[in-house]
DOZA-444782 format. One record per residue (C-alpha): x, y, z; residue in three letters. Coordinates in steps of 0.02 Angstrom, whole numbers. Last residue first. Example, Ala and Ser with C-alpha at 12.3 -4.5 7.8 and 13.67 -1.06 7.14 Angstrom:
<sites>
684, -53, 357, SER
615, -225, 390, ALA
</sites>
This chain:
<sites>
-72, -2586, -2201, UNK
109, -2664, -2134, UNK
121, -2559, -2009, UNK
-49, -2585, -1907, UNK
-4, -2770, -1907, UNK
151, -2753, -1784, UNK
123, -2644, -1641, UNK
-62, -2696, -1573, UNK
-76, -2833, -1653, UNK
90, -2920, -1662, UNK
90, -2889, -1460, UNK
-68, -2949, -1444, UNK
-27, -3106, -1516, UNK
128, -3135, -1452, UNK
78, -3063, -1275, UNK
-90, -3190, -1273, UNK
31, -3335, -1312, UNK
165, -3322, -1199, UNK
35, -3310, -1068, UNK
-49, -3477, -1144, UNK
127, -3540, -1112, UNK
133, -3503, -923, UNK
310, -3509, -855, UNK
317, -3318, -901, UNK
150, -3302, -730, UNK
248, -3400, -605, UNK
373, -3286, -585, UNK
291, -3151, -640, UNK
162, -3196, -470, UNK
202, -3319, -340, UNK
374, -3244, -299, UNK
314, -3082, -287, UNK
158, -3144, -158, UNK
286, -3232, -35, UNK
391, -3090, -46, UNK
255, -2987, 23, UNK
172, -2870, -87, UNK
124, -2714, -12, UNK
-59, -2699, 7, UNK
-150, -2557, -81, UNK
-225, -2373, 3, UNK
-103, -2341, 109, UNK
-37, -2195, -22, UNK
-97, -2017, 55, UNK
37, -1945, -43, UNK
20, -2023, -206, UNK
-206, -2005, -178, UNK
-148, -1825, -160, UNK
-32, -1809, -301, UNK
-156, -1909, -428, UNK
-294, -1789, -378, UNK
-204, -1639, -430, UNK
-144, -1727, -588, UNK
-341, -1759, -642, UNK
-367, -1590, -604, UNK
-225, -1487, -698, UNK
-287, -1613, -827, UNK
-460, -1579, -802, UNK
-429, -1404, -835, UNK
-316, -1425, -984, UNK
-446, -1519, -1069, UNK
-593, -1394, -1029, UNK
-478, -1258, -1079, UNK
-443, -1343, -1250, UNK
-613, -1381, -1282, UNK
-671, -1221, -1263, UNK
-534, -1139, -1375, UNK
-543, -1253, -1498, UNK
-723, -1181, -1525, UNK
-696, -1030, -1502, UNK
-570, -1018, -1622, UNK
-667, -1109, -1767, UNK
-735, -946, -1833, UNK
-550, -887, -1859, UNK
-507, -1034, -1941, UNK
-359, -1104, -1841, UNK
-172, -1119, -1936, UNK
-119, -981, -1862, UNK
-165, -1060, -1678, UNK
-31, -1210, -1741, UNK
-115, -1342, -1812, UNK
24, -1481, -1883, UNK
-61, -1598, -1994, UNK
-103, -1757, -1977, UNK
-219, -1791, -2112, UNK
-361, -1805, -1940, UNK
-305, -1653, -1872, UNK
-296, -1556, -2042, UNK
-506, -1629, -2061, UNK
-531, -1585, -1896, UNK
-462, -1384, -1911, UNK
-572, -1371, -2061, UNK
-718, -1458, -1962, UNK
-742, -1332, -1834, UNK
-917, -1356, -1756, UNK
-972, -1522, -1843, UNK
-798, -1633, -1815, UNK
-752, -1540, -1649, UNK
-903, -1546, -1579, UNK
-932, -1712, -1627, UNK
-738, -1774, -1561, UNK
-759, -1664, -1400, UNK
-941, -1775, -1382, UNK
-844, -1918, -1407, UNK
-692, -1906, -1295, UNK
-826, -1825, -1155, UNK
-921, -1977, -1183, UNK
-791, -2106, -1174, UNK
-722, -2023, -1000, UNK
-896, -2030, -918, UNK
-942, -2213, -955, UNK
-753, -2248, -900, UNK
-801, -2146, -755, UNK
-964, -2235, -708, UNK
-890, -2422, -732, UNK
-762, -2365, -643, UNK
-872, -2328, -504, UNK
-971, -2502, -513, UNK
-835, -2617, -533, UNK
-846, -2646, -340, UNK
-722, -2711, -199, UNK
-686, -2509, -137, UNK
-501, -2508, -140, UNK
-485, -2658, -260, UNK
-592, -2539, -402, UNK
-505, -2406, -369, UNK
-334, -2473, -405, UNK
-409, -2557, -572, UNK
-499, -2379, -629, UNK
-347, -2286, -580, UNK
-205, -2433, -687, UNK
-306, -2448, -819, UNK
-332, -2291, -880, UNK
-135, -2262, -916, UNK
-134, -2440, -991, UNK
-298, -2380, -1105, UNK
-227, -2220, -1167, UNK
-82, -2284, -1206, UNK
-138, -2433, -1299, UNK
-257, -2319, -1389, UNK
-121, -2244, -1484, UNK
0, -2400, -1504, UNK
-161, -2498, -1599, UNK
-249, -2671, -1564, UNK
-351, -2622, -1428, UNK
-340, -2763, -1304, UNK
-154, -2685, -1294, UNK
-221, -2573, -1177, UNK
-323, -2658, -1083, UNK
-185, -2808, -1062, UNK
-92, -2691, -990, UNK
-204, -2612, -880, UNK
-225, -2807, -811, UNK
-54, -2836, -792, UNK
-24, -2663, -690, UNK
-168, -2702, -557, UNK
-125, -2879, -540, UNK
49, -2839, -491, UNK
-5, -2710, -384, UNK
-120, -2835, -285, UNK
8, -2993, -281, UNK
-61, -3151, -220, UNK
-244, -3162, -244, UNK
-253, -3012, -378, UNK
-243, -3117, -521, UNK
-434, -3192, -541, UNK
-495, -3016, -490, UNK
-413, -2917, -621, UNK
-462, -3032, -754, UNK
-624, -3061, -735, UNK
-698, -2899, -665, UNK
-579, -2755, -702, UNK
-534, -2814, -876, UNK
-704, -2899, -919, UNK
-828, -2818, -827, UNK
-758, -2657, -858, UNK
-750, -2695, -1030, UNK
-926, -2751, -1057, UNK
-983, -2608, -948, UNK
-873, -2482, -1064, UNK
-911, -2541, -1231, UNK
-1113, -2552, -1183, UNK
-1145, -2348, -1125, UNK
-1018, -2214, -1215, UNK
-923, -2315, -1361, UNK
-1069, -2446, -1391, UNK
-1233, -2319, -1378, UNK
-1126, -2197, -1459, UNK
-1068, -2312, -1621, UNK
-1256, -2368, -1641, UNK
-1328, -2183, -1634, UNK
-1214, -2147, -1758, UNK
-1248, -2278, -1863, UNK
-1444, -2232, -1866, UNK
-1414, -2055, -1905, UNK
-1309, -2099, -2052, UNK
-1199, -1985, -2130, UNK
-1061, -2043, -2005, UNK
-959, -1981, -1865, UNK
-780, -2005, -1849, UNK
-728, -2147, -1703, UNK
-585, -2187, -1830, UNK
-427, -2265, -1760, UNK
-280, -2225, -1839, UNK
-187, -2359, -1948, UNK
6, -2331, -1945, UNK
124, -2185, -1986, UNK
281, -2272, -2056, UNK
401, -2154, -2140, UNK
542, -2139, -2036, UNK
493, -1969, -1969, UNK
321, -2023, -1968, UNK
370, -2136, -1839, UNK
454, -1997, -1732, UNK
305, -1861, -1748, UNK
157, -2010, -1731, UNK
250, -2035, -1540, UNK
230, -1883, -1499, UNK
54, -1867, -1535, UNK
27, -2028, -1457, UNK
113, -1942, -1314, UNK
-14, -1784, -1314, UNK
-159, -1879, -1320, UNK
-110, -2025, -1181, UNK
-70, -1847, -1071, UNK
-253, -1787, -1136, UNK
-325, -1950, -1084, UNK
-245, -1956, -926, UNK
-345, -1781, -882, UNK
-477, -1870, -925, UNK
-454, -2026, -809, UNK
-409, -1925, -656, UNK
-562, -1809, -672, UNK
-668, -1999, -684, UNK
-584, -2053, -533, UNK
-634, -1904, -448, UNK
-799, -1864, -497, UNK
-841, -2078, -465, UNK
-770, -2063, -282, UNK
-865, -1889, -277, UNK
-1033, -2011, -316, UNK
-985, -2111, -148, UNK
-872, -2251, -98, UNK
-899, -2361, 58, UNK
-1027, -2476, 20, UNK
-1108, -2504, -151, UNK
-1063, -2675, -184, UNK
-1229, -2739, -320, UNK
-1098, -2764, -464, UNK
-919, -2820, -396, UNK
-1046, -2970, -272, UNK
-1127, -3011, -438, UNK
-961, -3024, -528, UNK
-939, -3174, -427, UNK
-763, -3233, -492, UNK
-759, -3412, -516, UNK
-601, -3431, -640, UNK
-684, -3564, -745, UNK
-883, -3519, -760, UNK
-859, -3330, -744, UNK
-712, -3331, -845, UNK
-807, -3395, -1006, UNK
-961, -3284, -977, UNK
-853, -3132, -988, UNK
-752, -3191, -1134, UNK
-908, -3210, -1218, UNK
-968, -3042, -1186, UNK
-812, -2995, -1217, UNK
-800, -3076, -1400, UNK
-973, -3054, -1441, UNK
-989, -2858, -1420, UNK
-791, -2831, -1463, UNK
-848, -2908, -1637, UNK
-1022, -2833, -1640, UNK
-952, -2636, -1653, UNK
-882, -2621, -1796, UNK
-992, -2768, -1894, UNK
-1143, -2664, -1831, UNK
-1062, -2473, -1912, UNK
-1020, -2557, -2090, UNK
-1195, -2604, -2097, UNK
-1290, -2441, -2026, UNK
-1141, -2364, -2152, UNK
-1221, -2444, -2297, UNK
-1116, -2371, -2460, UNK
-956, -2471, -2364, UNK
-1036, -2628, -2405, UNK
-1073, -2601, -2591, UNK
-885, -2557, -2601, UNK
-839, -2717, -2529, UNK
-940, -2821, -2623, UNK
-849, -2772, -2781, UNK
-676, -2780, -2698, UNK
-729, -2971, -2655, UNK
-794, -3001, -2839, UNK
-633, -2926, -2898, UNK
-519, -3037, -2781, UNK
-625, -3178, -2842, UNK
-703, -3277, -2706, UNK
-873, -3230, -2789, UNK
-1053, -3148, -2798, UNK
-994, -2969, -2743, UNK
-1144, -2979, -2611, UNK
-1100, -3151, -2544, UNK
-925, -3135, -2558, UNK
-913, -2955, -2469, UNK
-1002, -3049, -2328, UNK
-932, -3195, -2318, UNK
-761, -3052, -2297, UNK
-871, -2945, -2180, UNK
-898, -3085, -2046, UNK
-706, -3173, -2079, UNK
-605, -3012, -2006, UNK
-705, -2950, -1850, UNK
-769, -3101, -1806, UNK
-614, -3194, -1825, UNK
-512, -3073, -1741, UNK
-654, -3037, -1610, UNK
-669, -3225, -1570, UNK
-478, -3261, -1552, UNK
-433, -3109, -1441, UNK
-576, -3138, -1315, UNK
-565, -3312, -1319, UNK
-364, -3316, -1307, UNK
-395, -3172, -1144, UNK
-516, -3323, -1071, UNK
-371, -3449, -1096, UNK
-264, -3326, -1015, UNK
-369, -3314, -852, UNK
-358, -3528, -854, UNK
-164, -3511, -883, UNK
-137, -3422, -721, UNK
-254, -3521, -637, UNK
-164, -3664, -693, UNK
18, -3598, -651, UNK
-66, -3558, -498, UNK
-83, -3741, -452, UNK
65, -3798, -523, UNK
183, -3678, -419, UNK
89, -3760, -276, UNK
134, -3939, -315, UNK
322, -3883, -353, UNK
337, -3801, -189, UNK
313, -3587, -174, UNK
464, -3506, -115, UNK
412, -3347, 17, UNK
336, -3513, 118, UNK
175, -3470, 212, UNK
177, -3485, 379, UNK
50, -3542, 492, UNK
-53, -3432, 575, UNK
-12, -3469, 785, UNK
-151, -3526, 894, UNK
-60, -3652, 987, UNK
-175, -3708, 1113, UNK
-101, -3757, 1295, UNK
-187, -3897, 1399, UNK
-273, -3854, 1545, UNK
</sites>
C-alpha cells in the first residue's frame, strides 16, 4: 500500500510578493470602507446644516449664513437630527459597503448565541464602566496640561435639551441605535476582515480606529480603552451580540449619570462643564447626595471592572498567539497600504488637530 503524506503544509513566516499583494488589497478594501465612513459623516455633518443655514438666512453671505444659523439653533428637534443623522448614514453606509467587499457574514456575528451567557454581558459591561471612569479621569488630566498652555479644545456636549422631542432623539441614538451601528461596524466589519492573520493585532487596530472615529482626544480614550474588551470578547465567543449589550449598557449609565447630574445638581454641572475645579467645598450642600451616589456607583464598578480585568489577565488562553507568520503579514503589510495612510491622516487631524483651532 502506498504511503500518504498527510503533512499541513507550511506556511512561509515571509509572505512572497504575490501574497503580500493580496492582503495589501484586503487591507486597503477595509480602509476604503473606514474613507466612507469618515468622508460621508464629514460631509454630512458639515455641508447638511450649511444649505441649510443658506436656505433659511436667504444667502451665501457670511451674514445671511450667521442669520440662518441662529434660526437653526432656536429648533433644537432640528439641531438634535443633523447630530445624530451623520454617524446614522455614514455607518450604516459603511456597514453595507464592507459587507459587499470584505464578505463578512454579520448574520452568522448576529444570530451566534452559543457559549456565552447574560453574566458574560454583566461582566464585560462592569469592565467597560469602570474603563470609562479611568478614560474620565485621564481626559481630566489631560484638559489640566493643555489648559496649562492655553489650548482647551471642543468638548463634547451630550447636555440635555429644552425639547422633549430632542431628547428623546439623542437617547434613542446614544443608548439603543449608536451602539448597534457601531458595534456592527468596528467589531463586525472591521474587526473581522483583519483578524485572519494576527488576532491581537486586529483587536488593538480596530479599538483604535474606535476611538479616533470620534473626532476628539476625550472620547478617543474612552473608546480605544473600550475597544480593546468588547473586540477580545467578541473573538472569544464569535458574536457581536454581548458587546452589543454592554456598550448599550455603558452609554446609558454615562447618560443617565449625565441627566441626573444635569437636573439633580446642576450648580456643580454647570462648574463641571466651565471646567472648573470641584473640590467637596465647592459642592452645594443639597447636591451632596447626589454626587455622592454617583461617585460610589463609579468607584464601585471600577474596583469591579479592574477585578475582572485581573482575572481574565491571569486566566489569559483566551486569544491565539501570533505566529511569526501572522506578524509579518499584518503592520507590515498594513503602512504599505496608502488608503491606511490615508484614514490615520485624516483621523488623526480630526481627532487632535481641528478641535484646536476652534
Amino acid at each position: 500500500m502506498d504511503n500518504i503524506n498527510t503533512a499541513v503544509p507550511q506556511v512561509s513566516v515571509i509572505p512572497d510578493n504575490d501574497e503580500r499583494r493580496q492582503i495589501r488589497q484586503k487591507y486597503s478594501r477595509t480602509a476604503l470602507v473606514l474613507m466612507l465612513n469618515i468622508a460621508v459623516f464629514n460631509v454630512i455633518g458639515r455641508v447638511l446644516p450649511l444649505l441649510i443655514c443658506v436656505i433659511i438666512g436667504g444667502g451665501f453671505g457670511r451674514e445671511a449664513v450667521a442669520a440662518g444659523m441662529q434660526t437653526l439653533m432656536d429648533h433644537d428637534i432640528i439641531m438634535m437630527l443633523l447630530s445624530v443623522l451623520p454617524p446614522i448614514l455614514s455607518e450604516s453606509a459603511s456597514i453595507l459597503l464592507g459587507m459587499r467587499i470584505l464578505g463578512v457574514d454579520l448574520k452568522k456575528l448576529l444570530s451566534n448565541r452559543e457559549n456565552y451567557s447574560g453574566s458574560t454581558v454583566a461582566k464585560l459591561a462592569s469592565l467597560c464602566l469602570g474603563l470609562q471612569l479611568a478614560a474620565s479621569m485621564i481626559a481630566a488630566l489631560i484638559q489640566m496640561i493643555l489648559q496649562a498652555f492655553g489650548l482647551t479644545g471642543v468638548m463634547p456636549d451630550l447636555s440635555a435639551t429644552s425639547s422633549f422631542g430632542a431628547n428623546i432623539i439623542l437617547i434613542f441614538y446614544a443608548c439603543l441605535l449608536g451602539p448597534v451601528l457601531e458595534e456592527l461596524l468596528y467589531r463586525g466589519i472591521l474587526l473581522q476582515s483583519m483578524r485572519k492573520y494576527n488576532e491581537r493585532f486586529a483587536i488593538f487596530l480596530s479599538a483604535l480606529i474606535f476611538g479616533l472615529m470620534h473626532q476628539n482626544y476625550q472620547q478617543f480614550i474612552l473608546g480605544f480603552l473600550l475597544g480593546i474588551p468588547l473586540a477580545v470578547v467578541t473573538v472569544k465567543y464569535g458574536s457581536v451580540i454581548p458587546s452589543i449589550f454592554a456598550h448599550i449598557f455603558v452609554n446609558t449609565f454615562g447618560m443617565l449619570s449625565l441627566y441626573v447630574l444635569q437636573y439633580f445638581a446642576p450648580t456643580t454641572y454647570e462648574a463641571v462643564q466651565n471646567g472648573g475645579d470641584i473640590g467637596l467645598t465647592g459642592i452645594n450642600s443639597s447636591e451632596f447626595p447626589v454626587m455622592i451616589a454617583i461617585v460610589v456607583l463609579r468607584i464601585g464598578f471600577f474596583i469591579a471592572g479592574g477585578i475582572i480585568g485581573i482575572v481574565s489577565l491571569v486566566k489569559g488562553g483566551n486569544m491565539t498567539r501570533p505566529t511569526p507568520a501572522g506578524r509579518s503579514r499584518a503592520l507590515p503589510i498594513l503602512v504599505s497600504s496608502l488608503p491606511w495612510w490615508i484614514v490615520f491622516i485624516f483621523y488623526i487631524y480630526l481627532s487632535f488637530i481641528e478641535p484646536f483651532l476652534v
